[in-house]
C-alpha positions in Angstrom: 2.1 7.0 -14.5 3.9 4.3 -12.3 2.9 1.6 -14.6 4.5 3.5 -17.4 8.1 4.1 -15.4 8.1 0.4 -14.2 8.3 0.2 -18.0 10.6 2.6 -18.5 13.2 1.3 -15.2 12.5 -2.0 -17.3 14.1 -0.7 -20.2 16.9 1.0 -18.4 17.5 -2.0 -16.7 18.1 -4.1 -19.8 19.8 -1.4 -21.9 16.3 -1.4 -24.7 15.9 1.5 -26.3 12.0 1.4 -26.4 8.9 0.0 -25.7 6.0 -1.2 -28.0 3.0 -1.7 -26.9 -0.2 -3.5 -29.2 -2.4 -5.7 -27.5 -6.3 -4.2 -26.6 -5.7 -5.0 -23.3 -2.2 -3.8 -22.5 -3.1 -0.7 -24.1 -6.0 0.1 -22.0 -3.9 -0.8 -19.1 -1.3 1.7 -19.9 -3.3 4.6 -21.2 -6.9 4.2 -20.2 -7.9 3.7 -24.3 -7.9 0.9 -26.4 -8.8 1.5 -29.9 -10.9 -0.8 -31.2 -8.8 -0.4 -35.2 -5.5 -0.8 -33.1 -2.7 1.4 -31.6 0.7 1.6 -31.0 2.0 2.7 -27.5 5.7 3.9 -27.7 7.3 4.4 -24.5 11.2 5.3 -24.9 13.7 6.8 -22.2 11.7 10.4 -22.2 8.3 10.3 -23.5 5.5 8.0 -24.2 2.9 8.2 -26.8 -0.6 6.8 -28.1 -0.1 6.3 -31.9 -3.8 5.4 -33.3 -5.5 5.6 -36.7 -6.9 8.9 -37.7 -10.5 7.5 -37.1 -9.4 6.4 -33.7 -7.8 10.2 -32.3 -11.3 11.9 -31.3 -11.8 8.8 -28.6 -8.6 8.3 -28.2 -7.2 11.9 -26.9 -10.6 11.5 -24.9 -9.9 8.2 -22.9 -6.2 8.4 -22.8 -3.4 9.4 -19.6 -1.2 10.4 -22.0 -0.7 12.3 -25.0 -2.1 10.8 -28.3 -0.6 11.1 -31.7 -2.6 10.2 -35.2 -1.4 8.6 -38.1 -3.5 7.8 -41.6 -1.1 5.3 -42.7 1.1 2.5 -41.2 4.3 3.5 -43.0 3.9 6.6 -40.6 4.2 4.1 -37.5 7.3 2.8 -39.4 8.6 5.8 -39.9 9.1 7.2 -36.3 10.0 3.8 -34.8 13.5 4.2 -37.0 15.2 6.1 -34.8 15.3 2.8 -32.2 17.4 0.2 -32.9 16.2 -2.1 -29.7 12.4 -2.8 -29.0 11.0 -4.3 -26.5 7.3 -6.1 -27.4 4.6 -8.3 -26.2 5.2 -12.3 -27.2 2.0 -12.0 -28.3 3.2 -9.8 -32.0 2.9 -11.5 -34.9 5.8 -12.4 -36.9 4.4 -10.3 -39.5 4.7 -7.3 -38.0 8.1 -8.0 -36.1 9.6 -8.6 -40.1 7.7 -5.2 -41.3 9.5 -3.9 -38.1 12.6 -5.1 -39.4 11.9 -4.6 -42.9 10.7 -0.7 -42.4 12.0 0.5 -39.7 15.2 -1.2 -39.5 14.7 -2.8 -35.7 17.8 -5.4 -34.8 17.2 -6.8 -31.8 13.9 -7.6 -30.3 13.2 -8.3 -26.5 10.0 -9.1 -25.1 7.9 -7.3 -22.3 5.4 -10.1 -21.2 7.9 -10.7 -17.8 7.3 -7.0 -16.3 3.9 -6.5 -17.7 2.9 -10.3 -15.8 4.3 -9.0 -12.5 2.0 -5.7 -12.9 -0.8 -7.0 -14.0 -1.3 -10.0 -11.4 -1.6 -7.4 -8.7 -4.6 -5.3 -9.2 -5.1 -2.1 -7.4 -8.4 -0.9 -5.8 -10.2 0.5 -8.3 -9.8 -2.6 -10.9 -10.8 -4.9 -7.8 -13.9 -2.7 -7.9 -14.6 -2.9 -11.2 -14.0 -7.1 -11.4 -16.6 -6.7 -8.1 -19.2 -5.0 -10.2 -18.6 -7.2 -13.1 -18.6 -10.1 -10.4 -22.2 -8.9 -9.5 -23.5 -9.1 -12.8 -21.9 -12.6 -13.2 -24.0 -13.9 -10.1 -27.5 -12.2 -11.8 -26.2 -14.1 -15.0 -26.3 -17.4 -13.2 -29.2 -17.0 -11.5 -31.1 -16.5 -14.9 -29.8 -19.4 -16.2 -30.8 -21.4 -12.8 -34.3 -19.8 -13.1 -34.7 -20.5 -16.8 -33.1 -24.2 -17.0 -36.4 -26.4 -17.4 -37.3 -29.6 -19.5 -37.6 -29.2 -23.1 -35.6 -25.9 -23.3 -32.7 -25.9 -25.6 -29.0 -24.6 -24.4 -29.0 -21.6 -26.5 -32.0 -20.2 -25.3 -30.6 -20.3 -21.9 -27.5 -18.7 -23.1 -29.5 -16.1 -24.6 -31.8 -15.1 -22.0 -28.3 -14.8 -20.1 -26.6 -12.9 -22.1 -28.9 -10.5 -22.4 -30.3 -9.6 -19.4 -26.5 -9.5 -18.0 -26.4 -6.6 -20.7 -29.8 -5.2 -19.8 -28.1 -4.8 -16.5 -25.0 -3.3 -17.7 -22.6 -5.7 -18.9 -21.3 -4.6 -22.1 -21.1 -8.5 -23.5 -20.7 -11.7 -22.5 -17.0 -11.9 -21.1 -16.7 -15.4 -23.4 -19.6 -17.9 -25.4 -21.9 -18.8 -22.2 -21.2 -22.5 -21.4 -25.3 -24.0 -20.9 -23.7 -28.0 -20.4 -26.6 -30.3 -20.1 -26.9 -34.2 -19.8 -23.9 -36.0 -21.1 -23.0 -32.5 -22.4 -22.3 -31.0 -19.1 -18.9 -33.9 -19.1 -17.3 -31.5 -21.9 -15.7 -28.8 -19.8 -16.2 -26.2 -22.3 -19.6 -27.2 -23.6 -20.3 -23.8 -25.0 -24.5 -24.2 -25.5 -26.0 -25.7 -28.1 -29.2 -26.9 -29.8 -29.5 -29.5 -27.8 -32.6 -29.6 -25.4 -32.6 -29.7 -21.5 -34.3 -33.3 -20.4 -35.5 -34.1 -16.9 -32.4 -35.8 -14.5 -30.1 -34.0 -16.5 -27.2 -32.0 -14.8 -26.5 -28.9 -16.4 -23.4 -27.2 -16.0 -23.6 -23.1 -16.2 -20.7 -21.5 -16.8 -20.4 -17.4 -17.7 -19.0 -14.3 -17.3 -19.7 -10.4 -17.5 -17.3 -8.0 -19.5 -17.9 -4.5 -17.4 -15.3 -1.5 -17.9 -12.4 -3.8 -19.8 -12.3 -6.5 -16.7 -14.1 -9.6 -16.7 -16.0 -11.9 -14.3 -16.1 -16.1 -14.4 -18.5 -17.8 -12.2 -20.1 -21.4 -12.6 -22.9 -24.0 -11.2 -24.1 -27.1 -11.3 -28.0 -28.1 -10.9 -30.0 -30.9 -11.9 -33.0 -30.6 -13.2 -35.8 -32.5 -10.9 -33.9 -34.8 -8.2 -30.8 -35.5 -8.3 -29.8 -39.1 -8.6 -26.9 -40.9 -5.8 -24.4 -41.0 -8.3 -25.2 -36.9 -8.8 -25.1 -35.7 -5.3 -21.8 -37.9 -4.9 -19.9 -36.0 -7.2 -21.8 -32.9 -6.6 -20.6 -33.2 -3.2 -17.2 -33.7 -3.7 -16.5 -31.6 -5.9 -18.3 -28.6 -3.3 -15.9 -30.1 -0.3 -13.0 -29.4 -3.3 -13.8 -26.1 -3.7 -14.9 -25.0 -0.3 -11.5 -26.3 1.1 -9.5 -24.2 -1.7 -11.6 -20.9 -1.0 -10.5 -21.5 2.5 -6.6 -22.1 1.7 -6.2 -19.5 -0.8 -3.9 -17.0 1.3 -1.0 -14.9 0.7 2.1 -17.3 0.6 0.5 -20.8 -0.9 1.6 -21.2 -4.2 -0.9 -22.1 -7.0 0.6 -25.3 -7.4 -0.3 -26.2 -3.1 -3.5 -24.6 -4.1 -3.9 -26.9 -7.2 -2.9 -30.2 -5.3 -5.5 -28.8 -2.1 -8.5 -29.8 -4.2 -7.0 -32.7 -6.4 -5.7 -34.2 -3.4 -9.4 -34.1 -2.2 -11.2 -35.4 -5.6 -8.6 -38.1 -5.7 -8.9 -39.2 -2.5 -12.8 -40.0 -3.0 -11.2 -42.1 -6.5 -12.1 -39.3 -9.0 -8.6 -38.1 -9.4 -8.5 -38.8 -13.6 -11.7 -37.2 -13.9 -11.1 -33.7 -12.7 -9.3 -33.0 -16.4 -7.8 -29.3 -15.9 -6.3 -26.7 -13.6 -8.1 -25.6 -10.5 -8.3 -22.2 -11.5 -6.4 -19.1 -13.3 -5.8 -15.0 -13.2 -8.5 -12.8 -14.1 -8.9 -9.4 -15.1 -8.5 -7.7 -18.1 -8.6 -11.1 -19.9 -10.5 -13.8 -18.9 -7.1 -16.1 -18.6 -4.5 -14.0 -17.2 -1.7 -14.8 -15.0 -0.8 -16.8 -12.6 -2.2 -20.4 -13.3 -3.9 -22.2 -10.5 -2.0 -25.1 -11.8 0.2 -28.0 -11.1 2.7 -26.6 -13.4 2.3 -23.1 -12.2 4.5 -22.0 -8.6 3.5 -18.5 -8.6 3.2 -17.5 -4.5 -0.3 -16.2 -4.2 -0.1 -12.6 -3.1 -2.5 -9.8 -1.6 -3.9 -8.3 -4.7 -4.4 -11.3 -6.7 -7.8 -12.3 -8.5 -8.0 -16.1 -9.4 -10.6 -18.4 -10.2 -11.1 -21.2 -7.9 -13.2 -24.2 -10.2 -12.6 -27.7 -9.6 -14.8 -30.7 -11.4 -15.5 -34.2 -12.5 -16.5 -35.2 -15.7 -17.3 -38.2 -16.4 -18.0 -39.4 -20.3 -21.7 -40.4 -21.2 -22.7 -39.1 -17.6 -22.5 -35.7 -17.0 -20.1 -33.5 -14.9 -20.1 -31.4 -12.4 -18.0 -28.1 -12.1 -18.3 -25.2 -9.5 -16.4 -21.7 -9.6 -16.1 -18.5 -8.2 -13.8 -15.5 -8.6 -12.2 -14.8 -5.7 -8.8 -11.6 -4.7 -6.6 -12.1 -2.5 -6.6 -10.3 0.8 -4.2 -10.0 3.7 -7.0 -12.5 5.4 -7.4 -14.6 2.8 -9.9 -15.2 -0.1 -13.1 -13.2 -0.6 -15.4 -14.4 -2.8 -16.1 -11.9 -5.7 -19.2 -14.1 -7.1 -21.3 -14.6 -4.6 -24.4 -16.9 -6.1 -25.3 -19.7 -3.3 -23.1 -22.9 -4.2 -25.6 -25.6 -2.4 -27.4 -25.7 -5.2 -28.4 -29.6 -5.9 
């Protein structure tokens, strides 16, 4: 696999004896399987292998690229990772298991992986821009529940659950993260997960959710109101579109995020809501929900062909309401495409 000799040149490179590889996500990544118990990818100059619990082998040697070892106890793990002295890991290993490491298996240097694996996984390949497409489509028939089944006097969570499960009865196999239903001075909370409260009339309500479809993930959000929207609603509402329209449009190989960033707070703040658009215009998206790059002001990662971002600018303003609009989007040779597709005129 190319992914697996990129790691492998890495480790050349850097004179590391071996990989290891932990995290549900990276492992699917590398092999195709990620045991839901856990696993241990071990990639060293000559081979790579799938360690998993013995419960986990049947599935395991089914899913994975390469070839799949079981173990019934840790110690076993241990055991075959003493013949490394080196090991390179994910930042993301806790400091338990880097001292068992130590402890068991006598590592004495660790290095960390996140670098090469970040520059692999921001470009996806066809087939995952597929998949994030399909989950993108299930996203859009998320949102447009929600938009058909936001009315006075229902609460948040019933919303969210009407969502979630239709997304699934589609075939979404969950939720990619807890469905955001925002309404009324709620909808000012940027991640206003939904609650108990109950939808009035006037109230904006903020919908934010995602679809979790083959591993990959999808992020899409709109605003409404429900009955007519006040002036002080379509103003923001409309700034906040202009926002996001203009960045769709910019998004290009060769912007960085940060130019990309600054596109739509330069517009929010220019209409005097520049201290209430509270986070980053966007982030990477794929096998996590927030992956790299950041569509941030403290992010100067060059957009490239490949890419798949989340464009969502917003205002929120405290005892108000908000307003916050998002779609996925990859980046082509041309520009942006929009992966969620759900009509954003939507006040």
């Amino acid at each position: 696999m190319i992914r697996i000799e990129k790691i492998r040149g890495y480790l050349k490179e850097n004179g590391i004896d071996v990989a290891l590889i932990t995290s549900a996500p990276n492992l699917f990544y590398f092999t195709g399987s990620a045991p839901l118990i856990g696993g241990y990818l071990v990639i060293d100059s000559d081979e790579e292998v799938l360690l998993v619990p013995e419960l986990e082998y049947e599935q395991a040697k089914e899913e994975s690229k390469i070839p799949v070892e079981k173990f019934k106890k840790i110690d076993e793990v241990y055991e075959y990772l003493k013949r490394f002295n080196t090991v390179a890991v994910e930042g993301s290993m806790s400091l338990s298991f880097s001292k068992a490491l130590k402890e068991k298996s006598g590592i004495k240097e660790f290095k960390f992986l996140d670098e090469i694996i970040k520059e692999l996984r921001m470009i996806k390949t066809e087939e995952e821009i597929r998949v994030i497409e399909d989950a993108c489509r299930l996203a859009d028939i998320g949102v447009m529940t929600a938009i058909e089944e936001v009315s006075e006097g229902k609460r948040e969570k019933e919303v969210a659950a009407k969502v979630e499960y239709i997304m699934k009865m589609e075939g979404a196999e969950k939720a990619a993260f807890d469905t955001i239903i925002a309404s009324g001075y709620r909808s000012a909370l940027p991640h206003g997960t939904a609650s108990d409260k109950r939808i009035t009339k006037g109230d904006l309500v903020v919908m934010d959710l995602g679809a979790f479809y083959r591993h990959y993930n999808s992020d899409i959000t709109r605003t409404i109101v429900v009955g007519s929207p006040n002036g002080k609603q379509k103003e923001i509402y409309e700034i906040v579109l202009e926002a996001q329209k203009k960045a769709v449009e910019s998004a290009k190989p060769g912007i960085t995020t940060k130019e990309l960033d600054s596109i739509a707070r330069d517009i929010i703040s220019e209409y005097g809501y520049g201290d209430k658009f509270i986070h980053s215009l966007g982030h990477g998206l794929g096998l996590q929900v927030h992956e790299w790059p950041r569509v941030s002001q403290h992010d100067e990662t060059v957009l490239k062909e490949g890419m798949v971002i989340t464009i969502e600018p917003g205002i929120y303003i405290p005892k108000f309401g908000g307003v916050r609009i998002e779609d996925t989007v990859v980046i082509t040779k041309n520009g942006a495409k929009r992966l969620t597709k759900t009509e954003r005129e939507l006040i």
